[in-house]
N, CA, C and O atoms as a Maestro MAE file, in Angstrom:
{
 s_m_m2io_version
 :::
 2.0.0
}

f_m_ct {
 s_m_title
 :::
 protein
 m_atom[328] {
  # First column is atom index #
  i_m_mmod_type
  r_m_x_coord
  r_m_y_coord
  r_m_z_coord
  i_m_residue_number
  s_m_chain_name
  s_m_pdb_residue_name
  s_m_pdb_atom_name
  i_m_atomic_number
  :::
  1 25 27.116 16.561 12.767 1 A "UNK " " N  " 7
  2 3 26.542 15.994 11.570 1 A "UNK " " CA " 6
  3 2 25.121 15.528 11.889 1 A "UNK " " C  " 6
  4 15 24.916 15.009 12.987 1 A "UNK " " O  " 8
  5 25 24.043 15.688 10.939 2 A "UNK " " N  " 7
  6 3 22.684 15.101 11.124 2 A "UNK " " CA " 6
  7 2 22.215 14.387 9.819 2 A "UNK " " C  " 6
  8 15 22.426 14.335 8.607 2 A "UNK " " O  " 8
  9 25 21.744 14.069 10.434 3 A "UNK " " N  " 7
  10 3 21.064 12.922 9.412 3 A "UNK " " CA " 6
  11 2 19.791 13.112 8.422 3 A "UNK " " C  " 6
  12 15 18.737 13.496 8.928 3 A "UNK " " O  " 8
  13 25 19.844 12.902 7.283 4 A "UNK " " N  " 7
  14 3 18.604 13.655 6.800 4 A "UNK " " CA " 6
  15 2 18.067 12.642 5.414 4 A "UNK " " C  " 6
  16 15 18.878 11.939 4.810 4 A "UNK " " O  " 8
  17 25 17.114 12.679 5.171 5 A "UNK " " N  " 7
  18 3 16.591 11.341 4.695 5 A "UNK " " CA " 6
  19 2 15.939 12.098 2.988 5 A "UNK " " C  " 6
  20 15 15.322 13.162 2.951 5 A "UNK " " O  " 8
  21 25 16.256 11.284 1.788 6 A "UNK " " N  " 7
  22 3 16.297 11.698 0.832 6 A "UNK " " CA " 6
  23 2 14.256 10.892 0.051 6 A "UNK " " C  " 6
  24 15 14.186 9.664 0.110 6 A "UNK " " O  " 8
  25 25 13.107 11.546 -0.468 7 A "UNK " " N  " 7
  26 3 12.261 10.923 -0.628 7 A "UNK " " CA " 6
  27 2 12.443 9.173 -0.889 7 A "UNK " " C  " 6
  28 15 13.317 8.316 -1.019 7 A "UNK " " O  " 8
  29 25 11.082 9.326 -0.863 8 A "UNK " " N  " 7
  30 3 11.145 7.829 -1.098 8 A "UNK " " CA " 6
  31 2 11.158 7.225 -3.079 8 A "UNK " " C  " 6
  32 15 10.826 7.937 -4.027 8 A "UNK " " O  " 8
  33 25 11.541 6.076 -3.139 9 A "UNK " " N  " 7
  34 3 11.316 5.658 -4.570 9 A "UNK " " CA " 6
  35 2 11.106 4.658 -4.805 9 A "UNK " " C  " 6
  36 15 11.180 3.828 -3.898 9 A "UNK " " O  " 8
  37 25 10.760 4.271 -6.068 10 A "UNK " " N  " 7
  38 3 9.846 3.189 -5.950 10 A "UNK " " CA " 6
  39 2 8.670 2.836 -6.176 10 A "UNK " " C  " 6
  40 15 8.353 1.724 -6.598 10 A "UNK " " O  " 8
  41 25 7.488 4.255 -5.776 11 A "UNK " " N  " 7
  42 3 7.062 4.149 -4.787 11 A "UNK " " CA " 6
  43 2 5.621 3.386 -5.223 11 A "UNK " " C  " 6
  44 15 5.100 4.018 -6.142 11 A "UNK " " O  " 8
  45 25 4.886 2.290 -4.854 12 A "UNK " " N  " 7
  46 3 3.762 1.423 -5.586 12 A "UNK " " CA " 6
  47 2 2.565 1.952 -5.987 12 A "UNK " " C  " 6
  48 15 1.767 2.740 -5.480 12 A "UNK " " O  " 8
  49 25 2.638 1.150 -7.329 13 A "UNK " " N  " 7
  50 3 1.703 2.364 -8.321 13 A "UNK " " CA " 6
  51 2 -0.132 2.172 -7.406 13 A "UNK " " C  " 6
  52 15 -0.264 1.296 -6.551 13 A "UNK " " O  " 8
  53 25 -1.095 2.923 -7.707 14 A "UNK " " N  " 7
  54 3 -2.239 2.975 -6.963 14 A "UNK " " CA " 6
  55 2 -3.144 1.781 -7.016 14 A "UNK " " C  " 6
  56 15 -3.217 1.565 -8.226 14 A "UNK " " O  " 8
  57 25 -3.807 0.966 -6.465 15 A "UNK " " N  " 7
  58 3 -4.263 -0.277 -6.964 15 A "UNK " " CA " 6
  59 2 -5.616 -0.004 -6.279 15 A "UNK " " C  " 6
  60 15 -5.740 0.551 -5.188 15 A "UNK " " O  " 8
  61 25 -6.870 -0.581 -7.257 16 A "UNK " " N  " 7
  62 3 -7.759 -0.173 -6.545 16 A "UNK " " CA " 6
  63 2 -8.595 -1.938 -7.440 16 A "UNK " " C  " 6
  64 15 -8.338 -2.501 -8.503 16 A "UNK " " O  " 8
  65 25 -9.792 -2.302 -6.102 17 A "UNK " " N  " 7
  66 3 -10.131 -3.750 -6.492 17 A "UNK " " CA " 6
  67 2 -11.290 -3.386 -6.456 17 A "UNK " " C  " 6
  68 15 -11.546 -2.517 -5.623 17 A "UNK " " O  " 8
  69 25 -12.267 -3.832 -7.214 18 A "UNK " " N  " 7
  70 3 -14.288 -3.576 -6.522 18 A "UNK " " CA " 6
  71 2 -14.550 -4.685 -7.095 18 A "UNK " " C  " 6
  72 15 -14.339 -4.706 -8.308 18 A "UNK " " O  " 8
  73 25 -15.100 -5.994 -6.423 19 A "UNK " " N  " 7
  74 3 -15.868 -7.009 -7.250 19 A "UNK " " CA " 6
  75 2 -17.242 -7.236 -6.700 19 A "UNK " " C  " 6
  76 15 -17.857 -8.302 -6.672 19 A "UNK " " O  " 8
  77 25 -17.786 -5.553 -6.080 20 A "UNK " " N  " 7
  78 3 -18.749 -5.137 -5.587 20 A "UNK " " CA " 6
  79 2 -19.250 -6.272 -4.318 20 A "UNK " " C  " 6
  80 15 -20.453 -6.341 -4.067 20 A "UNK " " O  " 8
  81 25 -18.432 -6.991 -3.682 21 A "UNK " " N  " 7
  82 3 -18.926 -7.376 -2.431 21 A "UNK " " CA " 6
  83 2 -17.784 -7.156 -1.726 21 A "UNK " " C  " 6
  84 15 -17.879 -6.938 -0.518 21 A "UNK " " O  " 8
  85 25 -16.549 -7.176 -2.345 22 A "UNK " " N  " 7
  86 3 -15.087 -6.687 -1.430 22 A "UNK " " CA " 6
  87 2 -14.482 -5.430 -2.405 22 A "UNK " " C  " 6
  88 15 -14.329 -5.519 -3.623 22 A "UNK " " O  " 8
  89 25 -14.175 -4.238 -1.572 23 A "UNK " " N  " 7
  90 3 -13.306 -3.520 -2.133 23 A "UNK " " CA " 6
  91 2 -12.080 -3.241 -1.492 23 A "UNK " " C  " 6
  92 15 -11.951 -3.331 -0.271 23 A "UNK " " O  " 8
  93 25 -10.860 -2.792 -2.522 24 A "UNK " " N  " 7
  94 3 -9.499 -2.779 -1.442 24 A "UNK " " CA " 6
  95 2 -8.719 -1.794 -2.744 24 A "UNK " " C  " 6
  96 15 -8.609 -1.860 -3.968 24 A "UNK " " O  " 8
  97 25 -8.363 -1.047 -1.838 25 A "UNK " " N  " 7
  98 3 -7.447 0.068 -2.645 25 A "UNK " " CA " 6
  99 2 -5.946 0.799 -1.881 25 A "UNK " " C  " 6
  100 15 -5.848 0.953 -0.664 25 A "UNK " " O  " 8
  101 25 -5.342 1.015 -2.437 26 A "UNK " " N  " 7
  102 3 -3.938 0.939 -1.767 26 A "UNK " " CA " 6
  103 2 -3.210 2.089 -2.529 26 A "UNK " " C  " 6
  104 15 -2.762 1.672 -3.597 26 A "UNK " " O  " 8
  105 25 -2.984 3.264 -2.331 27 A "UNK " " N  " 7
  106 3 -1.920 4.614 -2.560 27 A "UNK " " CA " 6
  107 2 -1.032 4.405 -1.792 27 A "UNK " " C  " 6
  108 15 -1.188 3.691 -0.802 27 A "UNK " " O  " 8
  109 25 0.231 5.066 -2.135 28 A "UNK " " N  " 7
  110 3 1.233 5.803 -1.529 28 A "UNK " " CA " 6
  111 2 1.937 6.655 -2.060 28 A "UNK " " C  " 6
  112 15 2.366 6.610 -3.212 28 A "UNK " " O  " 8
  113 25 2.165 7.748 -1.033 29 A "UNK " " N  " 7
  114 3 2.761 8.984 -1.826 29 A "UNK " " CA " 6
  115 2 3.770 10.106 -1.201 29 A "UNK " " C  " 6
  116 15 3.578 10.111 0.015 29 A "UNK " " O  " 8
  117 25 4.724 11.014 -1.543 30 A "UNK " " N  " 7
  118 3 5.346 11.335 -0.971 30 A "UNK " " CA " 6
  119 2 5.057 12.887 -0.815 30 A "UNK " " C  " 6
  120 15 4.745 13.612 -1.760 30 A "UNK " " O  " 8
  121 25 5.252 13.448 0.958 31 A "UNK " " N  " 7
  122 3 4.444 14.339 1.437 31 A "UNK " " CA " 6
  123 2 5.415 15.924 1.702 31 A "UNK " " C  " 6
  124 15 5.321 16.678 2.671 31 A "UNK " " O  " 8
  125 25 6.067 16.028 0.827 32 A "UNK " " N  " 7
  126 3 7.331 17.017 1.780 32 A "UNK " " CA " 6
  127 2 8.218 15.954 2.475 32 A "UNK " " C  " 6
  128 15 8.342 15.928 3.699 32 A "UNK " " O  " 8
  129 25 8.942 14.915 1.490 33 A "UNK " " N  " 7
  130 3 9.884 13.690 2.481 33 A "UNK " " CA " 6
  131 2 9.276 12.941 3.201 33 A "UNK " " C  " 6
  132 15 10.025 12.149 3.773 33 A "UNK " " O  " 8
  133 25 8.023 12.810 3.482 34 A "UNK " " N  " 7
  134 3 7.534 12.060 4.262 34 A "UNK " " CA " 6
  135 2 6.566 10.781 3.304 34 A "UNK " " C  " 6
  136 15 5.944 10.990 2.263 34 A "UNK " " O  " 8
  137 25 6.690 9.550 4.005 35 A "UNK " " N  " 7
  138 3 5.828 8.732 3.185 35 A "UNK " " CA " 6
  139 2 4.382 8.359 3.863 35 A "UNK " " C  " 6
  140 15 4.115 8.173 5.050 35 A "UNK " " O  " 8
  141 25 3.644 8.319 2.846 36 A "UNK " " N  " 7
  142 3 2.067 8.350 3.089 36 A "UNK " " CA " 6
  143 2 1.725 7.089 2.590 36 A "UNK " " C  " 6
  144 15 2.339 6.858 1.548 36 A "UNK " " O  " 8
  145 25 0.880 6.067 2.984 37 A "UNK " " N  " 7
  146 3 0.478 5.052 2.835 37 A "UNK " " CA " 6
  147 2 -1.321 4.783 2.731 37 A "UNK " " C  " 6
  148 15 -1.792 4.346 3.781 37 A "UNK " " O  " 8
  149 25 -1.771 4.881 2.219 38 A "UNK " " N  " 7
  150 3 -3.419 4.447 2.895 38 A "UNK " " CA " 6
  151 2 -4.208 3.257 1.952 38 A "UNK " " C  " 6
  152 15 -4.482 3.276 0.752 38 A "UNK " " O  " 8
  153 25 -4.406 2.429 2.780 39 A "UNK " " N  " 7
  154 3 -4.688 1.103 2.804 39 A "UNK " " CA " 6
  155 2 -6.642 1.155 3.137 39 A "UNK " " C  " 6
  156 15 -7.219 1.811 4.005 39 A "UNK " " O  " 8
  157 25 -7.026 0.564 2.481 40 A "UNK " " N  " 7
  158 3 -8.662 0.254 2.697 40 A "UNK " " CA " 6
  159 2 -9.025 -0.795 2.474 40 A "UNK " " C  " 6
  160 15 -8.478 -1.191 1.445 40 A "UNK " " O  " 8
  161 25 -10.051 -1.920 3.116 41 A "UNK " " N  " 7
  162 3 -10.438 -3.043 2.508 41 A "UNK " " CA " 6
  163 2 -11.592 -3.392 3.376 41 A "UNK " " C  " 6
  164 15 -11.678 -3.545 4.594 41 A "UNK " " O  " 8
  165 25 -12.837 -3.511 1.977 42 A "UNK " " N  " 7
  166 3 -14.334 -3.500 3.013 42 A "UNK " " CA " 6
  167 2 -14.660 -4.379 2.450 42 A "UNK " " C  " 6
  168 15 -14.372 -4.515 1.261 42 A "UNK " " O  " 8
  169 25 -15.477 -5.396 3.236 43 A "UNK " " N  " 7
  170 3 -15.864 -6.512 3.160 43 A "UNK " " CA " 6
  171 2 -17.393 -6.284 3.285 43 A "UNK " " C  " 6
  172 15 -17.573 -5.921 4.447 43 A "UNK " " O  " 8
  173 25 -18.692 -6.332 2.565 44 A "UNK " " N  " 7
  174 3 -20.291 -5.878 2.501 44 A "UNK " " CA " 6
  175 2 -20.231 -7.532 2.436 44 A "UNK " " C  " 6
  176 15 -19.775 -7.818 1.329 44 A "UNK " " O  " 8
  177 25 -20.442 -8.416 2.996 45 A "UNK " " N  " 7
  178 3 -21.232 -9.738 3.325 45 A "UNK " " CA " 6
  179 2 -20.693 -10.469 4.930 45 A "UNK " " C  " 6
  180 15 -19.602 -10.373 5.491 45 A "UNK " " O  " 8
  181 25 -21.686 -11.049 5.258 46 A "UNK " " N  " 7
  182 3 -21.909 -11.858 6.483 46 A "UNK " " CA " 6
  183 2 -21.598 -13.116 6.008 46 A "UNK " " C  " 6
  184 15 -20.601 -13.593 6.550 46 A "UNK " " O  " 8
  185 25 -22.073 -13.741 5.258 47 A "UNK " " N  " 7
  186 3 -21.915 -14.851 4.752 47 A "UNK " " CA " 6
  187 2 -21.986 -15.272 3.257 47 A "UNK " " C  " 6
  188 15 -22.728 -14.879 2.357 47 A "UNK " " O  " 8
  189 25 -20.808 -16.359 3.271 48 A "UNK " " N  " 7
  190 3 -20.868 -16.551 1.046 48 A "UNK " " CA " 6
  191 2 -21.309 -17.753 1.239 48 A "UNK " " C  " 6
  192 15 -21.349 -18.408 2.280 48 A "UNK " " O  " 8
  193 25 -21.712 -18.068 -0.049 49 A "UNK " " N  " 7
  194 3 -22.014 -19.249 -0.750 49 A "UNK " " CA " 6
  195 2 -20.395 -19.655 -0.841 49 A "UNK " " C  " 6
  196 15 -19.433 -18.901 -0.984 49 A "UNK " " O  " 8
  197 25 -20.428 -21.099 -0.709 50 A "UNK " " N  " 7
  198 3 -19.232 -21.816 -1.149 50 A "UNK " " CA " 6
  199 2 -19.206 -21.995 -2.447 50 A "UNK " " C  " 6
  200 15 -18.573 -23.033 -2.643 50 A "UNK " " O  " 8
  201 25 -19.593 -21.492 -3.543 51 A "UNK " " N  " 7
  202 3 -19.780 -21.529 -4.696 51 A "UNK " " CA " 6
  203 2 -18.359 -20.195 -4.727 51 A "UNK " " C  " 6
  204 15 -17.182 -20.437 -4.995 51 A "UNK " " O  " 8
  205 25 -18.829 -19.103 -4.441 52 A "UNK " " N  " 7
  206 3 -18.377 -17.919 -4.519 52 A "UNK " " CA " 6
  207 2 -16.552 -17.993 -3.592 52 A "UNK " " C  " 6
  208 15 -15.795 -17.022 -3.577 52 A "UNK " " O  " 8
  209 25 -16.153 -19.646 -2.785 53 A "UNK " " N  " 7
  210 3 -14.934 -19.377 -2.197 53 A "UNK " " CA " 6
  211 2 -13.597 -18.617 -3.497 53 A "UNK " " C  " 6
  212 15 -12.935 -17.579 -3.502 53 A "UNK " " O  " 8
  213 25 -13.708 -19.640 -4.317 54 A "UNK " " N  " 7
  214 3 -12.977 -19.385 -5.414 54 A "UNK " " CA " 6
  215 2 -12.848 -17.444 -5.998 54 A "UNK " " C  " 6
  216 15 -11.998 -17.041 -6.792 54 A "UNK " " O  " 8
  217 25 -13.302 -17.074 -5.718 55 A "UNK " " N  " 7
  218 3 -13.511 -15.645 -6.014 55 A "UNK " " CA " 6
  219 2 -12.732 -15.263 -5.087 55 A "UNK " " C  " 6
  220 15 -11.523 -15.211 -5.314 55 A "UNK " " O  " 8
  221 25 -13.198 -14.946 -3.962 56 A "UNK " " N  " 7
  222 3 -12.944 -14.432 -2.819 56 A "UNK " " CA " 6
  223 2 -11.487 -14.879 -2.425 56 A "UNK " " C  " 6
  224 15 -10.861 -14.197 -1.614 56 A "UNK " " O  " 8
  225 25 -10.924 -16.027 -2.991 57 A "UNK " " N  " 7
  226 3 -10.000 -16.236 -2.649 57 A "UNK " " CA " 6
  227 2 -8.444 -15.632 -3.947 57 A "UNK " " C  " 6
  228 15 -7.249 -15.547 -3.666 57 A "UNK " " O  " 8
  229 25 -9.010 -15.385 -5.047 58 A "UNK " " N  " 7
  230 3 -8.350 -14.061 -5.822 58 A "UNK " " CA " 6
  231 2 -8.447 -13.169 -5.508 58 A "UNK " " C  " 6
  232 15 -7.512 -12.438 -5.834 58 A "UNK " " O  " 8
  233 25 -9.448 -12.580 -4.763 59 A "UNK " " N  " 7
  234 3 -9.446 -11.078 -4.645 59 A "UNK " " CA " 6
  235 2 -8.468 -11.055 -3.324 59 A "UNK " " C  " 6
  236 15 -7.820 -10.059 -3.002 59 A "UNK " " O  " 8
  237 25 -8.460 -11.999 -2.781 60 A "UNK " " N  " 7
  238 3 -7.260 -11.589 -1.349 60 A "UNK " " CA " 6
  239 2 -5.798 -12.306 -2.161 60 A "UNK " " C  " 6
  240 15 -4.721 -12.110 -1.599 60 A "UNK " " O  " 8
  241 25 -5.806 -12.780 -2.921 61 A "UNK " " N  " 7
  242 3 -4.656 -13.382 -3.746 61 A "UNK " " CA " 6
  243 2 -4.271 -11.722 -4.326 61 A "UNK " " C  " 6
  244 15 -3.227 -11.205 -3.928 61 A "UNK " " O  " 8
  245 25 -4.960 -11.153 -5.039 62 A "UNK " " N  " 7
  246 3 -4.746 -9.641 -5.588 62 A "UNK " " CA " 6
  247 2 -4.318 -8.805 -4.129 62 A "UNK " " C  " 6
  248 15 -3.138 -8.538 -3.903 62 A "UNK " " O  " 8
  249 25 -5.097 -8.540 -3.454 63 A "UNK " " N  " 7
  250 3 -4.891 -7.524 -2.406 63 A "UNK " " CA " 6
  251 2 -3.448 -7.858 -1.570 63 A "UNK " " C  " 6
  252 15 -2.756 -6.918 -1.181 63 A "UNK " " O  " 8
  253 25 -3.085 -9.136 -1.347 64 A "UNK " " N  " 7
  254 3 -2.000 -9.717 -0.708 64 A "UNK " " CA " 6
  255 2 -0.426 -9.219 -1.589 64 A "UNK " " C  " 6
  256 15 0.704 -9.035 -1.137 64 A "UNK " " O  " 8
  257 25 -1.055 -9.099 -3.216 65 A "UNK " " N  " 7
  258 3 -0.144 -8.982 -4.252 65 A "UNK " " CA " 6
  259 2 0.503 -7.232 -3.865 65 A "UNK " " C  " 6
  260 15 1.689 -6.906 -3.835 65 A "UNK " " O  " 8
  261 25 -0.678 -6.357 -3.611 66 A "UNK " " N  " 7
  262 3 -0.807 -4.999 -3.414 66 A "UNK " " CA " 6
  263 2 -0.167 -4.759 -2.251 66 A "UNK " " C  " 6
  264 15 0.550 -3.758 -2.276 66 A "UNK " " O  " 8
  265 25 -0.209 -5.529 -0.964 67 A "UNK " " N  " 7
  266 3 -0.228 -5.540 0.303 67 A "UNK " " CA " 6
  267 2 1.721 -5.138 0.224 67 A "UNK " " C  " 6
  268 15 2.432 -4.203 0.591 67 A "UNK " " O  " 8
  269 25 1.965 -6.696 -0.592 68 A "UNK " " N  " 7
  270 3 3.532 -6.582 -0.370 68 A "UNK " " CA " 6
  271 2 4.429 -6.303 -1.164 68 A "UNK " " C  " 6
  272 15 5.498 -6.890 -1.334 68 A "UNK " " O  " 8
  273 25 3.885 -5.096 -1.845 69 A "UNK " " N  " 7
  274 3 4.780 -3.943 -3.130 69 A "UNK " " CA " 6
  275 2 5.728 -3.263 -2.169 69 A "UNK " " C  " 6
  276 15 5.171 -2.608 -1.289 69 A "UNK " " O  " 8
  277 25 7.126 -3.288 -2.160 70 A "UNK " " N  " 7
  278 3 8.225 -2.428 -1.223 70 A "UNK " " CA " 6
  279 2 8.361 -0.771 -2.040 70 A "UNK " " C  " 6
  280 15 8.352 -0.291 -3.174 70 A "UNK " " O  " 8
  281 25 8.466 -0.406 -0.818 71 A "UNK " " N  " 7
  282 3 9.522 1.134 -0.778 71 A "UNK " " CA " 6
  283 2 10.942 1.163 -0.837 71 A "UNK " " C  " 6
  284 15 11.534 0.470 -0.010 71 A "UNK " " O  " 8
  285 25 11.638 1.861 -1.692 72 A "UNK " " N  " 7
  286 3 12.597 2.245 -1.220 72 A "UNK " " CA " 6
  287 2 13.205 3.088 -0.576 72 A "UNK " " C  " 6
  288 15 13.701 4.006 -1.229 72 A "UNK " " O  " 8
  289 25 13.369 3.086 0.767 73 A "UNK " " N  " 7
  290 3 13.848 4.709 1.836 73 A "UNK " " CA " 6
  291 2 15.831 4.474 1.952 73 A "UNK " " C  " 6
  292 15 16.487 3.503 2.327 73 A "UNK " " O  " 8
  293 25 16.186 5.606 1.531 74 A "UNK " " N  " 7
  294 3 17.203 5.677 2.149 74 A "UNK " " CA " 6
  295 2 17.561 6.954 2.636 74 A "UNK " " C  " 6
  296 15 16.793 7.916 2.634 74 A "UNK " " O  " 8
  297 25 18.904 6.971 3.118 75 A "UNK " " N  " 7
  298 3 19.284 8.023 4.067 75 A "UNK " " CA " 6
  299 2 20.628 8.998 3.435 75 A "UNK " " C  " 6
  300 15 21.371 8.340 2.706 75 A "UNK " " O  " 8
  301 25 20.898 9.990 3.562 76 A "UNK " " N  " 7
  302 3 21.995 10.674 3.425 76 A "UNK " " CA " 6
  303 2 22.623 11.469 4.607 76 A "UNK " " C  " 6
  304 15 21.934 12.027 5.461 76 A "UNK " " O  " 8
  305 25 24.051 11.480 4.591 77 A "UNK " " N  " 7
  306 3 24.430 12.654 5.439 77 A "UNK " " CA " 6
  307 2 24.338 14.211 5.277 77 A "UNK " " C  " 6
  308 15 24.589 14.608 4.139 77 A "UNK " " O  " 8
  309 25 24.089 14.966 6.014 78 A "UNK " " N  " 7
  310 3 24.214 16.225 6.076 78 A "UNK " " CA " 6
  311 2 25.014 16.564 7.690 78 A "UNK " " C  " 6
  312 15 25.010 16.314 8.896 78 A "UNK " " O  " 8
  313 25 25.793 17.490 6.347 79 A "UNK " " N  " 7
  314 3 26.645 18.206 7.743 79 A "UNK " " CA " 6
  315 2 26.372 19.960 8.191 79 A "UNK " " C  " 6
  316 15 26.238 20.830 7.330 79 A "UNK " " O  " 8
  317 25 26.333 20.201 9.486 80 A "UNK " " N  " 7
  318 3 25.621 21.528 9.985 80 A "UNK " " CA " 6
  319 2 26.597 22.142 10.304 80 A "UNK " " C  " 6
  320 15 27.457 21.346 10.682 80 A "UNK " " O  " 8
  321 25 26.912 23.108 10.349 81 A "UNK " " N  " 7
  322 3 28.254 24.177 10.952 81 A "UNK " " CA " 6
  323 2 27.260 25.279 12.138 81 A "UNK " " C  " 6
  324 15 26.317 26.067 12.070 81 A "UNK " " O  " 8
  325 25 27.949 24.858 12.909 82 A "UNK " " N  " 7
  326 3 27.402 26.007 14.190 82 A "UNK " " CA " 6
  327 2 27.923 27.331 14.449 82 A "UNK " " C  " 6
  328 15 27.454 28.011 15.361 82 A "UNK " " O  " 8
  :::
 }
 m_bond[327] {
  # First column is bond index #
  i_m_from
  i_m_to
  i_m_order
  :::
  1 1 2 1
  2 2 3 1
  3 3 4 2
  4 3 5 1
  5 5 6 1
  6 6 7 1
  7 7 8 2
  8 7 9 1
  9 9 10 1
  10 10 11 1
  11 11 12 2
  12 11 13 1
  13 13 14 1
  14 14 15 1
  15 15 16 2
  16 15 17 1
  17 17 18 1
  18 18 19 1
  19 19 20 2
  20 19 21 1
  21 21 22 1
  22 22 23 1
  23 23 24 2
  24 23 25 1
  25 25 26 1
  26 26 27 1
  27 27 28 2
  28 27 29 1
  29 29 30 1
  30 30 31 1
  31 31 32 2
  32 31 33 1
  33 33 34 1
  34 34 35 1
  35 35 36 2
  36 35 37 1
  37 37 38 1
  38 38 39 1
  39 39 40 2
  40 39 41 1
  41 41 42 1
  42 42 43 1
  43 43 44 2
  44 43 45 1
  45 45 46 1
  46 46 47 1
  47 47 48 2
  48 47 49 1
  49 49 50 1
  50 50 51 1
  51 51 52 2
  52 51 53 1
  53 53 54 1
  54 54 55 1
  55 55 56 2
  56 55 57 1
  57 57 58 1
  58 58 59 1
  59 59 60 2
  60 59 61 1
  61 61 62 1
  62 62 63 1
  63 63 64 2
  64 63 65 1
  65 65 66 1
  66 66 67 1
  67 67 68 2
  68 67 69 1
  69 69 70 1
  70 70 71 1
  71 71 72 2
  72 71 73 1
  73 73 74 1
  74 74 75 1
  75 75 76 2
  76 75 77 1
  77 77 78 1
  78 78 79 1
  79 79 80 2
  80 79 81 1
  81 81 82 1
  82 82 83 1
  83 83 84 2
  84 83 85 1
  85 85 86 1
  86 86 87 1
  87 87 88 2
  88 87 89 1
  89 89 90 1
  90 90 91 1
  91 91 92 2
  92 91 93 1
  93 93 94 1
  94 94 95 1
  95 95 96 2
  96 95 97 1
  97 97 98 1
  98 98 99 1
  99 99 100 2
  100 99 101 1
  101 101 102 1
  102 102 103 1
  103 103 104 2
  104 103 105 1
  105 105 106 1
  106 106 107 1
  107 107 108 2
  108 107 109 1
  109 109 110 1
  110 110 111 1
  111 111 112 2
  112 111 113 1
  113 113 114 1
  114 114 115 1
  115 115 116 2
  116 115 117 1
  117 117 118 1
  118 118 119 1
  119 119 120 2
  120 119 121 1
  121 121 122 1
  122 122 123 1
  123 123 124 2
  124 123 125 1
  125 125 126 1
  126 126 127 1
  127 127 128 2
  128 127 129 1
  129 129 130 1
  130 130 131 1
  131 131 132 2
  132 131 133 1
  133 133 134 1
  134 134 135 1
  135 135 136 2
  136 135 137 1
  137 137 138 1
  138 138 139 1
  139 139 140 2
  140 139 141 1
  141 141 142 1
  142 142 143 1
  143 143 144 2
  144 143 145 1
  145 145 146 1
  146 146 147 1
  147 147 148 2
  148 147 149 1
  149 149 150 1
  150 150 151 1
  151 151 152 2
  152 151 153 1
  153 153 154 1
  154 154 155 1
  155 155 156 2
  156 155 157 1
  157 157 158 1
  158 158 159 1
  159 159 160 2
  160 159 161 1
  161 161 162 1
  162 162 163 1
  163 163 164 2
  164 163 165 1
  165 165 166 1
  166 166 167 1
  167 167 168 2
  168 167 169 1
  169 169 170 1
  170 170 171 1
  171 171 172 2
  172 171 173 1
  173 173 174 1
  174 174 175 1
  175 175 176 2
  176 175 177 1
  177 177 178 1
  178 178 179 1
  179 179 180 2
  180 179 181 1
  181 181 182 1
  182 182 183 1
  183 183 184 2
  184 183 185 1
  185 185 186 1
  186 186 187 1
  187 187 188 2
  188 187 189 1
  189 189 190 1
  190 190 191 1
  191 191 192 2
  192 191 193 1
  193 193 194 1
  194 194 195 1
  195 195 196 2
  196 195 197 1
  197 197 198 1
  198 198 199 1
  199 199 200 2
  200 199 201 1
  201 201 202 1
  202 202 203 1
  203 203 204 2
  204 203 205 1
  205 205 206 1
  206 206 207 1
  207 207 208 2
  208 207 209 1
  209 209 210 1
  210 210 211 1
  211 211 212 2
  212 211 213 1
  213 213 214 1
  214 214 215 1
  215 215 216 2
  216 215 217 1
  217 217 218 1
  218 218 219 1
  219 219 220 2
  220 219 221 1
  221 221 222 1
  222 222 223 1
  223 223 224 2
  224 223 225 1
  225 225 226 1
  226 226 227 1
  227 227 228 2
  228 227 229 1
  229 229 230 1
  230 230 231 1
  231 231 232 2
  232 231 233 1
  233 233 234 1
  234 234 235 1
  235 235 236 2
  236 235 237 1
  237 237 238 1
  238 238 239 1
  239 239 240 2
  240 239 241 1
  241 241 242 1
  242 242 243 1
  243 243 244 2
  244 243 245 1
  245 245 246 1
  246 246 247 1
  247 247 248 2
  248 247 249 1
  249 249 250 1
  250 250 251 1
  251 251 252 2
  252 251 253 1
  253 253 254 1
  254 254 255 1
  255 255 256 2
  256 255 257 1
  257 257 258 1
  258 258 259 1
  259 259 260 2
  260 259 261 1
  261 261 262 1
  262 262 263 1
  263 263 264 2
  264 263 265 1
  265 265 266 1
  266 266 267 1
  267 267 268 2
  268 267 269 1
  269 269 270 1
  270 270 271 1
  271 271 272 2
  272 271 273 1
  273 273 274 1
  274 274 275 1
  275 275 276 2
  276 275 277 1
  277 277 278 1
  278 278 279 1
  279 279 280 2
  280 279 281 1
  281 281 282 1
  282 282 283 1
  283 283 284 2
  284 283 285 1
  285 285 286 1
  286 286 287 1
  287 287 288 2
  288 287 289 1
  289 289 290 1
  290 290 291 1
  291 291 292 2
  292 291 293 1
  293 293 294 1
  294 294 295 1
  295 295 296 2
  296 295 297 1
  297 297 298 1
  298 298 299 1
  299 299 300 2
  300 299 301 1
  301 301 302 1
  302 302 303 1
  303 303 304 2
  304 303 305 1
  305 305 306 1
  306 306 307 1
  307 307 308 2
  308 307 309 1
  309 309 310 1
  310 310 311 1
  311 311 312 2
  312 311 313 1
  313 313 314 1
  314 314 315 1
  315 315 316 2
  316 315 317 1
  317 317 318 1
  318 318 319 1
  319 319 320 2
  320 319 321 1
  321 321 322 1
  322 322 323 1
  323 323 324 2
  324 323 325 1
  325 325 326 1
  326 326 327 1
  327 327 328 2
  :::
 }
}
C-alpha cells in the first residue's frame, strides 16, 4: 500500500498590500498536487516619522492577517498490486 496525497483546499485567496512605502503580497496555488506558496514583503524606508507608527503598524496588522490563512492537506490511501 502507498500513500498518496489528494490537492490541497482551502486554499488562501491572493492578497496583495502597497501603501507605497511597504508592499506585501501573498499567493498560493496548486501545482500538479503540489502546494506553492510565495510570500513577498519590501520595506523602501530607513527611517519613519513617529507620526507614521500608527500606519505601519496596520499594514503588519494586515500582512500578519495574510501570514496566518491555513491550508487544508490531507492524505488518502492507495493500494498497488505487483
Amino acid at each position: 500500500m502507498t500513500q498518496s496525497f489528494v490537492p490541497p483546499r482551502n486554499l488562501p485567496q491572493l492578497k496583495n498590500l502597497d501603501n507605497k512605502v511597504c508592499t506585501y503580497h501573498v499567493e498560493a496555488h496548486d501545482k500538479g498536487g503540489s502546494l506553492h506558496v510565495n510570500r513577498h514583503l519590501m520595506m523602501n524606508f530607513l527611517l519613519l516619522e513617529p507620526k507614521y507608527y500608527g500606519a505601519l503598524r496596520n499594514f503588519y496588522e494586515q500582512a500578519r492577517t495574510g501570514d496566518e490563512e491555513q491550508v487544508i492537506l490531507s492524505s488518502g490511501a492507495a493500494s498497488t498490486q505487483n
